[in-house]
N, C-alpha and C positions, 0 to 999 in steps of 0.2 A: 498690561500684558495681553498681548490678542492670541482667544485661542482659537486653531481651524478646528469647527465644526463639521466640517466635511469629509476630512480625514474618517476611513473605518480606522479599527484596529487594524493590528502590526498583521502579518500572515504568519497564518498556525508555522511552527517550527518543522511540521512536516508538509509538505504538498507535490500532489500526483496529477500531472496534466500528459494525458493521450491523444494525438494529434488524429481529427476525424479522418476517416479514410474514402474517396469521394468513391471507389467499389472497390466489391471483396472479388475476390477469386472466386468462381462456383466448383468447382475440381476440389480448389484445399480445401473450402469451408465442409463440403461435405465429409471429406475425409478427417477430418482436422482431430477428432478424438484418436486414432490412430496416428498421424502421424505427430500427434503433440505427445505421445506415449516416451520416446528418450527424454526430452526437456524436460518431464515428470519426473522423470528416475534422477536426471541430473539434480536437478533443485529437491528431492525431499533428500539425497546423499548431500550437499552441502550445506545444507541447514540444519542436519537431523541435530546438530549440536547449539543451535541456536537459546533455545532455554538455560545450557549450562555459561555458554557466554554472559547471557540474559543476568543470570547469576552471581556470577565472578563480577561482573559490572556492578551490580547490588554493592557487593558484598564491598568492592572499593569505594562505594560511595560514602558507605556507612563507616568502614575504620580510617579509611584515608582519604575522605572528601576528593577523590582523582576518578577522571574517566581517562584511561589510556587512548589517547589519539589514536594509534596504530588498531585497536578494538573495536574505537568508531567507526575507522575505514571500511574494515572487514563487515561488518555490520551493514551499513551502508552497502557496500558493495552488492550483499548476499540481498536486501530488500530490493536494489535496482536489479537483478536477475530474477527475484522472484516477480517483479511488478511485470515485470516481458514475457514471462511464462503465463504468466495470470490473464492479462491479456491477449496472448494468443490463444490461450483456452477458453477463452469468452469471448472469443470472434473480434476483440476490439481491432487488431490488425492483422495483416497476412504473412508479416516479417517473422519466420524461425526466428525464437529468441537469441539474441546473440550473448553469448557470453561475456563479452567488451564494450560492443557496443551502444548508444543511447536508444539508437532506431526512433521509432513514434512513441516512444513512452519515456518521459521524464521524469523522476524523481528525486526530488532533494530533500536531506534532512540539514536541518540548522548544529552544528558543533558543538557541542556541550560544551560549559564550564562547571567541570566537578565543584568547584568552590562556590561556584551563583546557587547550584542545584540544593536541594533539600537530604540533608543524609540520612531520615529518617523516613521519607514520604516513598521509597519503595516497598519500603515492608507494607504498605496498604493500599498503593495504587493500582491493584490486582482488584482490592475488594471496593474503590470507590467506582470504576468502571463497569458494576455491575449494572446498571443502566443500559450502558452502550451493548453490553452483551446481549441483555434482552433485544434491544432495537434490531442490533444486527442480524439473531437472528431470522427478525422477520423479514430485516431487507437480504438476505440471503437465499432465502426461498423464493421470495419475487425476485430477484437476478437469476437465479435459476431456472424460472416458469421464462425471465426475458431473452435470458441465452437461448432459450430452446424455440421461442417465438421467432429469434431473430436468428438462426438456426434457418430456418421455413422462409425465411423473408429474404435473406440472403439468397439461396436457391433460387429461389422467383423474380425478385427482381436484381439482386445485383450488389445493394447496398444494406447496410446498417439502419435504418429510422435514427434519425437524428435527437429522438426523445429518449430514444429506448437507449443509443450509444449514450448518451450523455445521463442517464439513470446509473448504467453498468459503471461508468467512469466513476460518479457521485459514490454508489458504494464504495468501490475499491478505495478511492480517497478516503471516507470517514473510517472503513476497517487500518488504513496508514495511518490514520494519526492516532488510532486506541492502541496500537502495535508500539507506536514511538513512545507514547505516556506510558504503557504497562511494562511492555518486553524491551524495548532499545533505551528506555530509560533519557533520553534526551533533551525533553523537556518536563517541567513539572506544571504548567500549560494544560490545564484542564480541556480535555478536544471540546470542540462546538460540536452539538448536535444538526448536525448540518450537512448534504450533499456536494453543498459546492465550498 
């Protein structure tokens, strides 16, 4: 039996790719905490019930080994509008988030099968992720120092730094995949500790 060594692993069951933007607007970017102020209101008003979905998801995994397809969708849906908001408030692109559409930010989650999944691994996946929480905090406050850098840099030259965009990317990706393992419950896919 030959096996490929070269092959990585499969890819994580969540994954977020933002298409570089070769410049930004200097008008919106400055403006951009203002006029990103509706797309805030819209997204924390159709999430605000996220956790109790979060939940009811649990709660079928455990008495009835089922993830309701039509639950996934909505789920899904609500992370790809959140990931466009996320990104316009982080300068990753200039596109008002669309409600429909994919625009420069792509996100896919992989399908559950309530039956593959663990019916008892949500009641701890909250407390084995306490790792990633620490981490993120840190990388949360340096995307914040790089928003604001890249903030300044935008203004001046025009563009995103190609290290700092792809830093800002790298977070948002690893906080989507601790989000898929604790709160959308989708895979039981331990996240890599990892950027890209």
């Amino acid at each position: 039996m030959y096996l490929d060594t070269t092959a990585g692993p499969p890819p994580y069951p969540a994954r977020l790719e933002i298409d570089y933007p070769a410049t930004l607007d200097r008008a919106t970017t400055f403006f951009r905490l203002i006029t990103a102020i509706p797309a805030l209101i819209v997204n924390s008003l159709v999430t605000s019930g996220l956790q109790s979905l979060a939940f009811g998801v649990a709660l079928m995994l455990l008495f009835r080994r089922r993830y309701p397809k039509v639950w996934f969708e909505w789920l899904l849906y609500l992370q790809r509008y959140s990931a466009r908001v996320g990104a316009y408030v982080l300068l990753l692109t200039d596109q008002y988030p669309s409600t429909t559409e994919e625009q420069a930010v792509r996100l896919e989650l992989d399908e559950p099968d309530g039956r593959a999944l663990n019916r008892f691994l949500p009641l701890v996946k909250w407390f084995l992720a306490i790792p990633h929480y620490i981490v993120l905090l840190f990388l949360g406050v340096a995307l914040g120092i790089v928003t604001v850098l890249a903030w300044f840099l935008i203004l001046v030259r025009g563009r995103y730094p190609r290290g700092l965009f792809d830093f800002a990317v790298g977070v948002n990706r690893w906080a989507l995949r601790v989000i898929a393992y604790v709160l959308l419950l989708n895979t039981d896919r331990y996240p890599p500790f990892s950027l890209r």
